[in-house]
NUMIMAR-304008 format. One line per 8 residues: their letters; for each residue x, y, z of C-alpha. Coordinates in steps of 0.2 Angstrom, whole numbers, plus 2048, in hexadecimal, padded with zeros to 3 digits. Example, Ala and Ser with C-alpha at 12.3 -4.5 7.8 and 13.67 -1.06 7.14 Angstrom:
! NUMIMAR-304008
as> 83E/7EA/827; 844/7FB/824
END
This chain:
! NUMIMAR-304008
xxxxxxxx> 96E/851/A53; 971/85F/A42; 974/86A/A4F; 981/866/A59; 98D/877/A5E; 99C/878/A54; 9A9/87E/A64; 9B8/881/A57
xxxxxxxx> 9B8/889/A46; 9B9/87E/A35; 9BA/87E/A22; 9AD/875/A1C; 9AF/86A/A0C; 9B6/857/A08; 9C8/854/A03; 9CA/866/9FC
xxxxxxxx> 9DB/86F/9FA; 9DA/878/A0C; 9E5/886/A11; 9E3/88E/A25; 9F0/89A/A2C; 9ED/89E/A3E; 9F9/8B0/A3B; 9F7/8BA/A2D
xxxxxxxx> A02/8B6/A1E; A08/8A6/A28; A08/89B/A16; A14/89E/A0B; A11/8A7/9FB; A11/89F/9EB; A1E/891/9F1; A1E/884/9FC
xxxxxxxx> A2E/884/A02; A36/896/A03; A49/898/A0A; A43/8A2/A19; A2E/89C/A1F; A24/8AB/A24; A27/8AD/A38; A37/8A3/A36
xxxxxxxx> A2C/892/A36; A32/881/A30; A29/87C/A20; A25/868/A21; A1D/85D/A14; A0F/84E/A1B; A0D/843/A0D; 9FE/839/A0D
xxxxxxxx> A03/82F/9FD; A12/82D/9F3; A19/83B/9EA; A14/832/9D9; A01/82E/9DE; 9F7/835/9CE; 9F0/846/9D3; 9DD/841/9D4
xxxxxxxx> 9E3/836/9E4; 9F3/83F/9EA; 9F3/848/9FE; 9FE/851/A05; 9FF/860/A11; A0C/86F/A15; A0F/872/A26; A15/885/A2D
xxxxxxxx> A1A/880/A3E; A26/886/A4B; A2F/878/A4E; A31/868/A42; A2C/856/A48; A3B/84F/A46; A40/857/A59; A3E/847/A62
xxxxxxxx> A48/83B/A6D; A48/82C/A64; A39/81E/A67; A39/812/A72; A2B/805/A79; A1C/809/A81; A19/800/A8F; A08/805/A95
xxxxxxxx> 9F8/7F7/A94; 9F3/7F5/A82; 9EA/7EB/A77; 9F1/7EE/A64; 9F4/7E1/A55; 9FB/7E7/A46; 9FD/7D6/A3E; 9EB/7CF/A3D
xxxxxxxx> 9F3/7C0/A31; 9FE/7B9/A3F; 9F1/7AB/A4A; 9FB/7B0/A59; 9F4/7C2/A57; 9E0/7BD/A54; 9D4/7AF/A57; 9CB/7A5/A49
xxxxxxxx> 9BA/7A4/A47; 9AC/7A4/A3D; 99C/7A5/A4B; 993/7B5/A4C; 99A/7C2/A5A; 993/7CC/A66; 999/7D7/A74; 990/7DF/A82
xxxxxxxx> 995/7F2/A86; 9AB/7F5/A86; 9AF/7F8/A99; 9B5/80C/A9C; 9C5/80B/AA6; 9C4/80E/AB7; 9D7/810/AB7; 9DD/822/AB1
xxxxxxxx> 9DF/81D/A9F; 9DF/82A/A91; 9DB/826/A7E; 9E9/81F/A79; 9ED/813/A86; 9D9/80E/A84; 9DC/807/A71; 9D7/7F4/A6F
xxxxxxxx> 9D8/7EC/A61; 9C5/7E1/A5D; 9CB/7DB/A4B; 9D4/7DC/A3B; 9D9/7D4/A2D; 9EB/7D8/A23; 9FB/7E0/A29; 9FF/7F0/A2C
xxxxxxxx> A12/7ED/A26; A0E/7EB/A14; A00/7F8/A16; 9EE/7EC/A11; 9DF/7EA/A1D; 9D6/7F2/A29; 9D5/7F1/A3A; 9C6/7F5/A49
xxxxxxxx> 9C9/7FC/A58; 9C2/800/A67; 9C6/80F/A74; 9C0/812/A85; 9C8/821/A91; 9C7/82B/AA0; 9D4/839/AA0; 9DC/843/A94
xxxxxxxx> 9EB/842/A89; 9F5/84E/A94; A07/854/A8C; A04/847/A7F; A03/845/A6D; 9FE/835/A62; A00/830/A50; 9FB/821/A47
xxxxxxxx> A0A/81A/A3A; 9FD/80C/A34; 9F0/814/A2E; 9E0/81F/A2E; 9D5/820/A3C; 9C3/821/A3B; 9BB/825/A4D; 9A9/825/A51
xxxxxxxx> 9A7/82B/A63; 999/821/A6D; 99A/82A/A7E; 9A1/83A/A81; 9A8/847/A75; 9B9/847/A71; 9C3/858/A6E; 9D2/853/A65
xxxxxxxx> 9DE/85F/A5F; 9EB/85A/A51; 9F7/863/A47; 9EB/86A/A3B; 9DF/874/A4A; 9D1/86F/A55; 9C2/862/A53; 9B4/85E/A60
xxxxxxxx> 9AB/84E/A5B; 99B/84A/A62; 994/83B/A65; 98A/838/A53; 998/840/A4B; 9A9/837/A42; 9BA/83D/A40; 9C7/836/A35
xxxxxxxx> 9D9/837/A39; 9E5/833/A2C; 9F6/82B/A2C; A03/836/A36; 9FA/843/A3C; A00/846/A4F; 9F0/846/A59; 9E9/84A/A6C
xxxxxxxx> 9DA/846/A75; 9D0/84E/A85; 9BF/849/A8A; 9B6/858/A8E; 9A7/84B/A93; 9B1/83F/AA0; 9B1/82A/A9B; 9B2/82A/A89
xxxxxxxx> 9AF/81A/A7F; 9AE/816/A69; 9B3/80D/A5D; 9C1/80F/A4F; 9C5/808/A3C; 9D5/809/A38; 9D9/806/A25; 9EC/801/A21
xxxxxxxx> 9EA/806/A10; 9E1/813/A04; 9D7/821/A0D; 9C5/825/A12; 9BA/82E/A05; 9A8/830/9FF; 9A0/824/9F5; 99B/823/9E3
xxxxxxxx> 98A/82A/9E1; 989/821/9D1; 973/821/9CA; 971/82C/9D9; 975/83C/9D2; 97E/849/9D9; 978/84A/9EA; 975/83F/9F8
xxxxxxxx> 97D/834/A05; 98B/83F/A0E; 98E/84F/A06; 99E/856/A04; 99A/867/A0D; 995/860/A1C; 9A6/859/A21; 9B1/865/A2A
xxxxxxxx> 9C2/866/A2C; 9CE/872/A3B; 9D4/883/A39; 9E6/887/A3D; 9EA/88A/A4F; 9FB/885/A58; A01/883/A69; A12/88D/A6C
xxxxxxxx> A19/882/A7C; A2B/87D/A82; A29/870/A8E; A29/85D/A8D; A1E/854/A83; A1D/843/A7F; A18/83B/A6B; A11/828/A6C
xxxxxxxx> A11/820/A5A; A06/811/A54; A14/809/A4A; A10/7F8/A42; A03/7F5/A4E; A0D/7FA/A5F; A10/80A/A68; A22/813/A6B
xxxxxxxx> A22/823/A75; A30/831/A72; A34/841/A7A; A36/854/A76; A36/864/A7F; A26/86B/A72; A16/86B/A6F; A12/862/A5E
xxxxxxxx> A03/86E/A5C; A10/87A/A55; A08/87D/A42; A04/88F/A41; A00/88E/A2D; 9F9/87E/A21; 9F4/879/A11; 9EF/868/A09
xxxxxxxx> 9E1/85B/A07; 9EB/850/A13; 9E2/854/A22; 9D5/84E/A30; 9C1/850/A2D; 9B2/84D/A37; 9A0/849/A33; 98E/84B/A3B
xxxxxxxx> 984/83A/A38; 974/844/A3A; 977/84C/A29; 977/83D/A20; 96B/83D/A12; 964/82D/A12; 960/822/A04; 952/816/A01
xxxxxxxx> 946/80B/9FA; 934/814/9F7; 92C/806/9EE; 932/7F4/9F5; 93F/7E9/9FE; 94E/7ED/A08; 959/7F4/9FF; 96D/7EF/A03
xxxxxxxx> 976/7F8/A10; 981/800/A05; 975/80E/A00; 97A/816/A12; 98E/814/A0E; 995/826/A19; 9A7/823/A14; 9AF/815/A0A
xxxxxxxx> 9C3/80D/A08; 9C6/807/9F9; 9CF/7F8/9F1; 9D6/7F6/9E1; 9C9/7ED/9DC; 9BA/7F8/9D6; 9AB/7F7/9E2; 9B3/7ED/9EE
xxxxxxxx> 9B8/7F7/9FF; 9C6/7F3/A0E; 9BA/7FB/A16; 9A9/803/A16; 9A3/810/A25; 98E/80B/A24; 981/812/A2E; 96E/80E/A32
xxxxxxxx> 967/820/A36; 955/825/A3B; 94B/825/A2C; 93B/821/A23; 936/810/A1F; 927/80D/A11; 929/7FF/A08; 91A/7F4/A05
xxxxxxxx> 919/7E0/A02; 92B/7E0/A0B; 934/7DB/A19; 93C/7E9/A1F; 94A/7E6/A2D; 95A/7DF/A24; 958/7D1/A1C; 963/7BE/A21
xxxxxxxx> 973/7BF/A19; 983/7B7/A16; 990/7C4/A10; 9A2/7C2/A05; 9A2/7D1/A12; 9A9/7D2/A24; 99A/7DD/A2E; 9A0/7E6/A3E
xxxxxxxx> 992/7F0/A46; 991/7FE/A54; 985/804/A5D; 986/818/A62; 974/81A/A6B; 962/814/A68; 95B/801/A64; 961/7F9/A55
xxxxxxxx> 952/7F4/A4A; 95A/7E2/A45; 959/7DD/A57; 94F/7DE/A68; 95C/7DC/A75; 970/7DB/A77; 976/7E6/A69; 977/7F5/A76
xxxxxxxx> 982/805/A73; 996/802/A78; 993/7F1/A73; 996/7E8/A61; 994/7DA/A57; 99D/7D1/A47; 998/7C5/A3A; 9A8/7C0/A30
xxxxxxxx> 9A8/7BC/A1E; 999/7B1/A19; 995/7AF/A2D; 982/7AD/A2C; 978/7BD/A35; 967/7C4/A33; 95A/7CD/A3D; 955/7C2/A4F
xxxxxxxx> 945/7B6/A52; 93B/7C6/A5B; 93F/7D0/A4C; 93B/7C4/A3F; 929/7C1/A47; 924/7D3/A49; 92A/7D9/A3A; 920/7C8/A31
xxxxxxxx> 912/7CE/A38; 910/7E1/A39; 905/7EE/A30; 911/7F5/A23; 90B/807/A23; 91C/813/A21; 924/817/A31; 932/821/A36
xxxxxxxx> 93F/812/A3E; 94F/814/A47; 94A/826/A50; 958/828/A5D; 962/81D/A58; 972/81C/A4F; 97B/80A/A49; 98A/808/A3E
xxxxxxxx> 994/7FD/A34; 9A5/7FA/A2F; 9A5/7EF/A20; 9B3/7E8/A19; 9B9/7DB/A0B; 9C3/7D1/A16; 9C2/7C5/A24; 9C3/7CD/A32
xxxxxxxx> 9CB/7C4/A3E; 9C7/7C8/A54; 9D4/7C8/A60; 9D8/7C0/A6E; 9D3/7CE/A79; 9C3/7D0/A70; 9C0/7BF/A73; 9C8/7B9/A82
xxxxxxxx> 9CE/7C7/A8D; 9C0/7D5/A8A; 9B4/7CA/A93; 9A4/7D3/A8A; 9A1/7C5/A7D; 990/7BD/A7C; 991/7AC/A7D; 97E/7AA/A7B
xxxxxxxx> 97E/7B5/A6B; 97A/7A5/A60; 969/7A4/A6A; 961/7B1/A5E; 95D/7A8/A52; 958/799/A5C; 948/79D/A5D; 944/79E/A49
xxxxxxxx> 938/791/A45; 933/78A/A34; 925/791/A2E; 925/785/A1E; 912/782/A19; 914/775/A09; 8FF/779/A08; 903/78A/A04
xxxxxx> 8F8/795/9F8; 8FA/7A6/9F0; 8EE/7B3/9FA; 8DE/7B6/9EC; 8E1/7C6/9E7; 8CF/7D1/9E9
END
């Protein structure tokens, strides 16, 4: 999967300062905001942060576009079929529970439904009015965006694509994400979405709060884990087109719709480190242990959210790549556990290692904060009993977690109305017996 076709034109690197023009001499020399824009543009500040964020952590971005955004009708309710929650501490918006989740496979629509009329909300903890928590989503399609843009006012998007790629263009340029590959879409950044592979289904995080970035490498050097030149952010292009088109905001967790007779793809010149990325899962350099016992799965941390609490994340982006197993003496699938963690998994193709059947790809599980989980009676047995001679685990296959400090709470669609919950998900660990021997003797060492 390292060589997946790049279809557009990118500038590789992780939140650098970026500058694109899509004309010569489109970005303004010297000055941000000069009286008269080259090409008579409209100069326009994104902010990311507030003015007064310390430099190390302050985004923004300069626009250069045709028209500015504000050359809309104002907002009004969207009506079509959705499934959002923005207040995940209100009980009338989720379901309480503490049992271990699974679902089988999200449905893909067979009414025409484009992306974002296919968002469903799974679980969340927080509200996005006072701008703390995070927030997983779920989107399945069949039809493009057509003549339609969509920002998100509560938050950053991460979106991990499970079938079918998804060619999004935003203010900023172009990006194709392939199944395998994330993209991250921040706060505010007008958006739309075509499926150049038909039915589209994934999954989203959505953080209300702070921004995605690389992890601490910490003992590990220098290197490792995601690199920073292997994310890849758009080029400049814009879309010069007077005709009707229509902007849906997700604005304290529901959708308003307005009008205006222009594309909002019209930025012919940028510059900033407030702007959309994407990364290929296959060039994760895995970490591991050489010597003995699994090692926690924070070592294969892509991208993290964090709180102002050091070492402690809103949320995690974790993945479970093909990679070499060699420890001896040990157990090597993932160990029982009870977390001060909420653990959602994905599944994008292959056979997760932890368990023999009904984790499948499109599907999900969730163990909530101190919800006990761990691998499943088939696994435990096997893995009790095998030759541990090092082997190469996980080929083809591609699991993911979203971790987060919270308790996540599910929704009532997740729960009642998606109709893809397994009841009998309790059942895999039924079938772990004791194996206590009180007559029990150290093995003579020879």
């Amino acid at each position: 999967m390292t060589d997946i076709k790049n279809d557009y034109q990118y500038q590789p690197g992780f939140a650098n300062h970026f500058s694109s023009e899509a004309l010569p001499d489109a970005l303004p020399k010297g000055q941000n905001t000069p009286q008269v824009c080259p090409y008579n543009l409209y100069a326009e500040q994104l902010s990311g942060t507030a003015f007064t964020v310390d430099r190390k952590h302050n985004e923004r971005t300069w626009f250069y576009r045709i028209r500015p955004s504000v050359c809309h009708t104002p907002y009004e309710p969207f009506h079509k079929k959705t499934q959002l929650v923005g207040n995940y501490t209100d009980a009338a918006n989720v379901k309480v529970t503490p049992n271990q989740l699974r679902w089988s496979p999200f449905d893909v629509p067979t009414e025409p439904t484009d992306f974002v009329e296919g968002l469903h909300s799974i679980a969340g903890a927080g509200d996005v009015g006072v701008k703390h928590g995070m927030a997983v989503l779920i989107y399945a399609a069949n039809k493009d965006m057509e003549d339609t843009a969509f920002n998100n006012s509560d938050g950053d998007l991460l979106i991990v694509p499970q079938q079918g790629r998804l060619d999004i263009t935003t203010e900023f340029g172009k990006i194709m994400v392939h199944p395998n590959e994330i993209c991250v879409i921040q706060r505010g950044i007008r958006f739309s979405v075509a499926l150049p592979d038909g039915p589209s289904r994934g999954y989203i995080c959505e953080v209300f709060n702070g921004c995605w970035t690389i992890p601490d490498l910490g003992p590990i050097g220098a290197n490792g884990l995601a690199n920073p030149r292997d994310f890849q952010t758009p080029v400049a292009a814009f879309v010069n087109e007077e005709k009707p088109f229509r902007i849906v905001n997700k604005y304290g967790g529901q959708l308003f719709s307005a009008k205006q007779n222009n594309s909002p793809f019209d930025v012919v010149a940028w510059h900033g480190n407030y702007a959309p990325f994407k990364y290929n899962l296959a060039l994760f350099n895995t970490i591991n242990s050489v010597s003995f016992d699994h090692i926690d799965p924070s070592i294969f941390t892509v991208l993290t959210c964090k709180s102002e609490k050091p070492g402690v994340a809103i949320a995690d982006f974790v993945i479970f790549p093909p990679r070499w197993s060699v420890q001896e003496n040990t157990f090597r699938p993932p160990y029982f556990h009870r977390n001060c963690m909420s653990e959602f998994m994905g599944l994008i193709h292959g056979t997760y290692e932890a368990k023999q059947g009904g984790f499948v790809p499109g599907g999900a599980s969730l163990h909530s904060m101190m919800t006990p989980h761990g691998p499943d009676a088939p696994t435990f047995e096997k893995a009790s009993k095998e030759e541990l001679k090092p082997m190469y685990i996980a080929k083809g296959t591609q699991a993911f977690m979203f971790e987060s400090s919270m308790q996540l709470q599910p929704t009532h669609w997740a729960i009642e109305e998606s109709g893809k919950v397994q009841q009998d998900y309790f059942q895999a660990w039924q079938g772990l017996k004791s194996n206590f021997d009180p007559n029990w003797k150290p093995a003579q060492k020879k």
